[in-house]
C-alpha positions in Angstrom: 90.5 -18.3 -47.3 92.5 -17.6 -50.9 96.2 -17.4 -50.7 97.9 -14.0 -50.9 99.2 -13.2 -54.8 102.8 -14.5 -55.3 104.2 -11.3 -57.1 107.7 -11.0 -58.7 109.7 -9.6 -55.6 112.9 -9.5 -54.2 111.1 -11.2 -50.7 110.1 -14.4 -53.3 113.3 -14.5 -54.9 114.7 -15.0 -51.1 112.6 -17.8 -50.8 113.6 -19.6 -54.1 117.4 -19.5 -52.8 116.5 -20.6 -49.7 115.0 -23.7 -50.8 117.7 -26.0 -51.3 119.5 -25.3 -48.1 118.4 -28.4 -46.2 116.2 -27.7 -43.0 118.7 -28.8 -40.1 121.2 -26.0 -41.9 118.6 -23.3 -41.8 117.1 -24.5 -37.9 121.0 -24.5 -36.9 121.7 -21.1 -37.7 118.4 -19.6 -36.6 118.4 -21.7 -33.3 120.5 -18.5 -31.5 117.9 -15.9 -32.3 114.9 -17.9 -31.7 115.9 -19.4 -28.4 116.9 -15.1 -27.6 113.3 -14.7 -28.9 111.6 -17.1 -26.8 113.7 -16.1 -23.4 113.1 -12.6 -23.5 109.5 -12.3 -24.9 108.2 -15.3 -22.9 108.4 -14.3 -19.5 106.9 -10.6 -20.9 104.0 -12.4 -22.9 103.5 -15.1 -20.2 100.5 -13.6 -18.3 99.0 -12.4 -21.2 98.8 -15.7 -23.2 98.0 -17.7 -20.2 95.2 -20.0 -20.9 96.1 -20.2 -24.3 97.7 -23.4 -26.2 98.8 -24.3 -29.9 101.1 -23.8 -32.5 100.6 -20.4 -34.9 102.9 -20.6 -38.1 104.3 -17.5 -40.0 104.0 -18.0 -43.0 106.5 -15.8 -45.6 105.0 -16.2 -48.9 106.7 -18.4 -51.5 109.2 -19.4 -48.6 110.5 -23.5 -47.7 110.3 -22.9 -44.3 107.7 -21.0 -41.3 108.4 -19.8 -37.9 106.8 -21.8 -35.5 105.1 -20.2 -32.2 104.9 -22.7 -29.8 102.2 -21.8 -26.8 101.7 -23.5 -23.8 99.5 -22.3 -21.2 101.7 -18.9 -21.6 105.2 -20.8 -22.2 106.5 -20.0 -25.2 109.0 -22.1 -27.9 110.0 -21.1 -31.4 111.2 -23.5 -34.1 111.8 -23.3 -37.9 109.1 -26.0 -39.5 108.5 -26.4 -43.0 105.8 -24.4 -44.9 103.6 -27.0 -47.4 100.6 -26.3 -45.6 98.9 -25.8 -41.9 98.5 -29.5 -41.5 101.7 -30.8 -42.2 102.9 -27.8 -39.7 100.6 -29.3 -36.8 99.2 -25.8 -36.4 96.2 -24.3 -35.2 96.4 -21.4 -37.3 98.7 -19.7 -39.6 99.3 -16.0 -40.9 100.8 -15.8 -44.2 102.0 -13.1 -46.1 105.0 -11.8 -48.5 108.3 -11.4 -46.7 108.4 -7.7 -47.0 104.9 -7.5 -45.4 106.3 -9.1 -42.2 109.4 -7.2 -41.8 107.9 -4.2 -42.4 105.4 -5.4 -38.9 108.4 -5.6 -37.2 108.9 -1.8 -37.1 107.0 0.4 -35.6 107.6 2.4 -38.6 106.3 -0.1 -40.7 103.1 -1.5 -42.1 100.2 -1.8 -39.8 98.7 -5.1 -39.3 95.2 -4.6 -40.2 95.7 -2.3 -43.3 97.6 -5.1 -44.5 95.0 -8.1 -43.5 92.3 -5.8 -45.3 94.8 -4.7 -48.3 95.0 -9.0 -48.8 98.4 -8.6 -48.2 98.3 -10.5 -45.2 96.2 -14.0 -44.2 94.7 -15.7 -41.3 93.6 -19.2 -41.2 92.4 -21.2 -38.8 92.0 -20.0 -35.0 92.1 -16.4 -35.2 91.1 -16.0 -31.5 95.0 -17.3 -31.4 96.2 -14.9 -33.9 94.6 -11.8 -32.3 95.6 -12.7 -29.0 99.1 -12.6 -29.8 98.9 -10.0 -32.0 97.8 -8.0 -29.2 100.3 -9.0 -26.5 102.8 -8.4 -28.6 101.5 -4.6 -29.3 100.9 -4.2 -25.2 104.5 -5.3 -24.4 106.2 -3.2 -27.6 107.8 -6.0 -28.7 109.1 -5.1 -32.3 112.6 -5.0 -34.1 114.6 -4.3 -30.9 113.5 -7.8 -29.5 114.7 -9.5 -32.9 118.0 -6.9 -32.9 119.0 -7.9 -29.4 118.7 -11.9 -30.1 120.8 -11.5 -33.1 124.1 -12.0 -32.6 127.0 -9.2 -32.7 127.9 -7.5 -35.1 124.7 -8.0 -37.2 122.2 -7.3 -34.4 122.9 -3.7 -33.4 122.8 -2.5 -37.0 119.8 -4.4 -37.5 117.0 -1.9 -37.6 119.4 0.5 -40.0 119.7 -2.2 -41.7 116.1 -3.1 -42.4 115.4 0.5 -43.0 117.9 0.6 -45.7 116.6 -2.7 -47.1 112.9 -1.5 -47.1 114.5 1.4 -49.5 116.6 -1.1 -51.7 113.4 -3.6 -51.9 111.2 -0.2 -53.3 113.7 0.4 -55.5 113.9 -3.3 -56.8 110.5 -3.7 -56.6 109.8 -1.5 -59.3 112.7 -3.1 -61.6 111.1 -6.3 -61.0 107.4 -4.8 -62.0 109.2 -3.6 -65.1 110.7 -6.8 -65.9 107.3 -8.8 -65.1 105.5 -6.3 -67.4 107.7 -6.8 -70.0 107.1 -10.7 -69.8 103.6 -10.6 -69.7 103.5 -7.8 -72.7 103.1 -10.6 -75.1 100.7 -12.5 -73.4 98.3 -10.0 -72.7 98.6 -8.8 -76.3 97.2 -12.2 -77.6 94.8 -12.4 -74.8 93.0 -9.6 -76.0 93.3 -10.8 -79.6 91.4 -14.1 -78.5 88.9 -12.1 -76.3 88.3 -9.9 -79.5 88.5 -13.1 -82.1 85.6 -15.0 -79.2 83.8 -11.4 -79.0 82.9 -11.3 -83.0 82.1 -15.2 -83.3 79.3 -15.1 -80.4 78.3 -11.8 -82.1 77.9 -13.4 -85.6 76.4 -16.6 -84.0 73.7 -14.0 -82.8 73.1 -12.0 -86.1 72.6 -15.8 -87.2 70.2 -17.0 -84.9 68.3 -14.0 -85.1 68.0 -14.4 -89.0 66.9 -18.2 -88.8 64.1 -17.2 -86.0 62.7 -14.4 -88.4 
């Protein structure tokens, strides 16, 4: 399945600075909320997922490192893993899509899952019985942003979903700067693209009026 479009975003520019902060680091600081992820979700999820078994990466696009979903029969373990691709993961299947995208799945308020899958914005690969499966426990239990707010530690958790809310606003608003910019880039390059498409465009048109004049 193709990869979702890297676009110039404030989400990508999160993952560029995040790539030289060494794994441990970023595993050590995330170990809090994931292990308060896993202990409240798991026994909520358990009876749902039981039966079920494998690893399903998220994947934020452009990002050095997934989140790791760890299933077991029902049990379930996060870890941070890095992102290169679903093999070097170990996992059975992987959704990927840009930072903002999965924030914004987090809220209630935000984007809905399959608008997104069918927008592009979000992928699936490899089991999506998996993916779908989770997907829905997690929609049958409401687990959302107040999950993720409660594991994060004080002061930072409580404010969380203001937080967010007031990010999605500043990301809009940066988004748009950042189109500008891109646009701005590209300007050139699309200018002489279309010079070349118009230069190729009157050579295969006099190659024709040539070909035509030889075969008369």
């Amino acid at each position: 399945m193709s990869q979702p479009v890297r676009t110039f975003s404030p989400g990508l520019l999160v993952g560029l600075l995040l790539r030289p902060i060494p794994l441990p680091a970023l595993r050590t600081v995330a170990r809090p909320v994931l292990d308060g992820l896993a202990r409240d979700l798991g026994p909520r999820l358990g009876d749902r997922l039981s039966g079920l078994s494998g690893r399903l990466a998220i994947v934020p696009a452009g990002h050095p490192v997934a989140v790791a979903l760890d299933i077991d029969d029902g049990a379930l373990a996060l870890d941070l893993i890095p992102s290169d691709n679903r093999e070097a993961m170990g996992a059975v299947a992987a959704v990927r899509a840009p930072l903002e995208t999965l924030t914004a799945m987090l809220d209630t308020e935000g984007m809905d899952g399959d608008a997104s899958f069918f927008a592009r914005a979000l992928t699936i690969e490899g089991d999506t019985s998996l993916v779908m499966a989770l997907r829905y426990a997690l929609e049958d239990t409401g687990a959302g942003l107040d999950d993720v707010a409660r594991a994060v530690p004080w002061p930072v958790g409580p404010a969380l979903p203001r937080l967010l809310r007031v990010g999605q606003r500043v990301h809009a608003a940066a988004s748009r700067d950042l189109a500008t910019v891109q646009d701005a880039l590209l300007a050139p390059l699309r200018t002489e693209l279309a010079r070349q498409e118009g230069r190729l465009s009157r050579m295969e048109a006099q190659m024709q009026r040539t070909q035509r004049r030889r075969a008369s």
